[in-house]
C-alpha positions in Angstrom: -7.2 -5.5 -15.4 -10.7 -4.4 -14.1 -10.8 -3.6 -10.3 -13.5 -6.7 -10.1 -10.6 -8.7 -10.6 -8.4 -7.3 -8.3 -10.6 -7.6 -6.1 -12.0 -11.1 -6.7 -7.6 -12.1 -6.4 -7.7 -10.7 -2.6 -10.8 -12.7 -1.7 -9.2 -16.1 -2.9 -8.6 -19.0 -0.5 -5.0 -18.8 -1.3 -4.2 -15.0 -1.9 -6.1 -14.9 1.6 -3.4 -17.7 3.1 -0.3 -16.0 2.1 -1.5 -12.9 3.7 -2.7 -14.6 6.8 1.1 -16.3 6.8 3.3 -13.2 6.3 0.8 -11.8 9.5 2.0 -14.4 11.4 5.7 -15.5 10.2 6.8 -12.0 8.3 5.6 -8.9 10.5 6.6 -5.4 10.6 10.1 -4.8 8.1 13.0 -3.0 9.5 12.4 -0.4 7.3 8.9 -0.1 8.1 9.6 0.4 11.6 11.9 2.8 10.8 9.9 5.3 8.4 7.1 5.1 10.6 8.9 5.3 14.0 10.7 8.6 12.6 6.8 9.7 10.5 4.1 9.2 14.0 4.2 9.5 17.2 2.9 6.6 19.4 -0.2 8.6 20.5 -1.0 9.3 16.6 -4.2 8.0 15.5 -3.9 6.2 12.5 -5.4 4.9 9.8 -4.0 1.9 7.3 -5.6 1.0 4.3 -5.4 -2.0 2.6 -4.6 -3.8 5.7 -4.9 -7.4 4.4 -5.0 -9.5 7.6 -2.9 -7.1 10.0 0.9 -7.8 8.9 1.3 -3.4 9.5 -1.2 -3.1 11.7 -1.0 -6.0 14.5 3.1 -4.7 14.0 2.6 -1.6 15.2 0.7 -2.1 18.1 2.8 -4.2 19.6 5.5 -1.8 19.1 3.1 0.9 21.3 0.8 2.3 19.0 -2.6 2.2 20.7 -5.1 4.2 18.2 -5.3 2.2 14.7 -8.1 1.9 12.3 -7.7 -0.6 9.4 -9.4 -1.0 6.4 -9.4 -3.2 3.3 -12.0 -3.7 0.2 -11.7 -7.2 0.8 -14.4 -8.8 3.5 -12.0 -12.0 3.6 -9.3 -10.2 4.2 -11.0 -8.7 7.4 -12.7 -11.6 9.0 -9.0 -13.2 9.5 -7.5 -10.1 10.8 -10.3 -10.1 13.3 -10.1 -13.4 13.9 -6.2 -12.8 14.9 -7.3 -9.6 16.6 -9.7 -11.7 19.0 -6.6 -14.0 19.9 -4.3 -11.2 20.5 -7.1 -9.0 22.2 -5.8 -5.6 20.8 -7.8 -2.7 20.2 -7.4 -2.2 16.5 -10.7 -1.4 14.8 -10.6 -3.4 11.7 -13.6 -2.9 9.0 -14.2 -3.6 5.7 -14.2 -0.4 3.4 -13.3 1.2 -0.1 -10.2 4.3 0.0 -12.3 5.1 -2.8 -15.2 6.7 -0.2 -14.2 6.5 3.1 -16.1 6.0 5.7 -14.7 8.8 8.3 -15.2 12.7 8.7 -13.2 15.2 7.5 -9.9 15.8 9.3 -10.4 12.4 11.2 -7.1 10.8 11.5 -3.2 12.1 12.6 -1.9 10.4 9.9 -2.1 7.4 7.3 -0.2 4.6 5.9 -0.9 2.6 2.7 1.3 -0.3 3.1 3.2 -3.0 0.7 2.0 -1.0 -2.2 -1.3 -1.3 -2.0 -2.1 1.8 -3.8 -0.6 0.5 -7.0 -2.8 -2.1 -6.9 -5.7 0.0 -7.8 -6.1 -0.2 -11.3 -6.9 3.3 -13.0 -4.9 6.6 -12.1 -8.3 8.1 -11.7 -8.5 5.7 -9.2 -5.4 6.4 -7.7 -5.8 10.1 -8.0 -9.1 10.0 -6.4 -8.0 7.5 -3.2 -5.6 10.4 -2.8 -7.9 12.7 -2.6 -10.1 11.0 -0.3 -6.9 9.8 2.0 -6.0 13.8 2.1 -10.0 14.3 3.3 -9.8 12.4 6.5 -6.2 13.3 7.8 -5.5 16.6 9.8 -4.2 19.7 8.3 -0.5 18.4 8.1 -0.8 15.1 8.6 1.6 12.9 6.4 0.8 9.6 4.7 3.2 6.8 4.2 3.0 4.3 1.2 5.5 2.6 -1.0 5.2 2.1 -5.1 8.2 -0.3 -7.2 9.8 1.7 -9.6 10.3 2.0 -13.5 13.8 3.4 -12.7 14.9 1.0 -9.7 18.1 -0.8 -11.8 16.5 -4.1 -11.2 13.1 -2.9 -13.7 15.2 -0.7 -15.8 15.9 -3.6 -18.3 12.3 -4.8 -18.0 10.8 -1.4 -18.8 12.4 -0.2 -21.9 11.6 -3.8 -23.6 8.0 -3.0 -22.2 8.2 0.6 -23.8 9.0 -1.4 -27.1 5.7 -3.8 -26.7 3.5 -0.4 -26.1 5.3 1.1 -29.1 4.7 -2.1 -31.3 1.3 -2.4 -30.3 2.0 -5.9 -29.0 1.5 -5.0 -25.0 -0.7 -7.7 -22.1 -4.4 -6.6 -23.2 -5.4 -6.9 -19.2 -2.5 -3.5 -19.5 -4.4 -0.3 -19.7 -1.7 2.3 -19.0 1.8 2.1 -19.2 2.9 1.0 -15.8 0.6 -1.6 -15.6 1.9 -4.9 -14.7 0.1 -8.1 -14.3 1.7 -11.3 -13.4 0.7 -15.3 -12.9 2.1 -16.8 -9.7 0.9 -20.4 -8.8 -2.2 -18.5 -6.1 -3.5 -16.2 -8.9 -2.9 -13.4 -11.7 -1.9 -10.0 -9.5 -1.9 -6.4 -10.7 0.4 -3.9 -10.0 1.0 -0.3 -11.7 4.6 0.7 -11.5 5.1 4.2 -11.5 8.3 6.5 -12.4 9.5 9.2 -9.6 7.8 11.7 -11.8 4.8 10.6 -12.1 4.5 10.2 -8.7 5.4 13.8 -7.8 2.4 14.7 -10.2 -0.1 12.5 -8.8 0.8 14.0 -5.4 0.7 17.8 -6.7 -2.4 17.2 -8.1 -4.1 15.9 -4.8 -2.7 18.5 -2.5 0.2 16.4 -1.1 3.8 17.6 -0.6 6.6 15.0 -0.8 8.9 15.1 2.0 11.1 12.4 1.5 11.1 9.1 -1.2 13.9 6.4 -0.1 14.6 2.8 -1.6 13.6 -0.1 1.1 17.2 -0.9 0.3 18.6 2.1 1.6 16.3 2.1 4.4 17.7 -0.9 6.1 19.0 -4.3 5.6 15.9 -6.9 5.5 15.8 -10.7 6.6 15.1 -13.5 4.5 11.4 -13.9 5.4 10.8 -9.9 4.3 13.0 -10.6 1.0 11.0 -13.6 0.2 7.9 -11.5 0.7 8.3 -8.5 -1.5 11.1 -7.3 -3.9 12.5 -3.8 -2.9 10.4 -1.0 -3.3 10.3 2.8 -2.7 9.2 4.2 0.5 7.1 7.6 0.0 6.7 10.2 2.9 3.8 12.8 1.8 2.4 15.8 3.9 -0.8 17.2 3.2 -0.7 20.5 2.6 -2.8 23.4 4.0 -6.5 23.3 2.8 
């Protein structure tokens, strides 16, 4: 899938509804709160990308923290987060923006967090590799980053994946697939993307980029999640990164 096309799925009316209603019904996980309670401090400025219309962001500030940007590539997406913003009369600085070049100084941010894997969702590990890169730019010399990928070897894909390394084999693979990992699906408000990574590939993306893993945990074993969350997203690994010393 071209990253037109991703993009043109986050700017839909109802793409743009179901994020606006998991702002307002689904919130911050249990496990979120965790890994980021235990990852910044409440004085920690941070930066989210791919913010959508606030579900992290408008979570985490009314748990304390007081010094968020947010950013998404879609326009859409950020005219209902500021619209929620104006009604809940926080200070979260929400602008449209692409991770690809980021609009901030070197060294500008305590830390980062890439939420509900929005970084999968960039089509391209060039892509990837190079939102990395630009992520590590902006936050201070040992800042960490916090983002979560699914997972070729969680044991609900397992089956999934080796009949998918069969198709790639056979030659018989989705033609919107460009690497293998790539995962595009038809739900009733559009045709999403997703790349699904292996641990390993992860760790070499992130050596690459100058980030150290510090820890990578299943949502599962993170904490137990209510219906609204499990509705919302299927489990998923949580990543903890440190950049290392420039």
């Amino acid at each position: 899938m071209k990253p037109e096309d991703v993009r043109a799925f986050y700017e839909s009316d109802p793409v743009v509804d179901h994020y606006f209603r998991a702002t307002n019904n689904v919130g911050l996980w249990q496990s979120e709160k965790i890994i980021f309670g235990n990852t910044f401090s409440p004085d920690a400025s941070l930066l989210e990308l791919g913010c959508a219309s606030g579900r992290i962001a408008f979570g985490l500030w009314k748990l304390g923290w007081k010094n968020i940007t947010a950013l998404d590539y879609s326009q859409r997406m950020i005219d209902e987060a500021v619209n929620i913003n104006n009604a809940l009369g926080s200070n979260i600085r929400f602008m449209q923006g692409d991770a690809l070049m980021l609009p901030f100084e070197d060294e500008s941010f305590d830390g980062a967090i890439f939420g509900f894997n929005g970084l999968m969702q960039n089509p391209g590990e060039a892509r990837r590799i190079k939102i990395l890169q630009e992520i590590h730019r902006v936050v201070k010399s040992a800042g960490c980053l916090v983002f979560t990928t699914h997972d070729q070897e969680h044991p609900a894909q397992k089956a999934f994946w080796e009949e998918e390394k069969i198709r790639w084999q056979n030659g018989t693979q989705c033609p919107l697939h460009k690497e293998f990992g790539d995962r595009c699906e038809t739900f009733p408000i559009g045709t999403s993307f997703m790349h699904v990574p292996t641990h390993d590939e992860i760790l070499r993306i992130l050596n690459a980029t100058g980030w150290t893993s510090i820890s990578s945990e299943f949502r599962s074993s993170i904490a137990v999640e209510n219906d609204p969350v499990r509705e919302f997203s299927d489990d998923c690994r949580f990543w903890v990164i440190k950049k290392n010393p420039v």
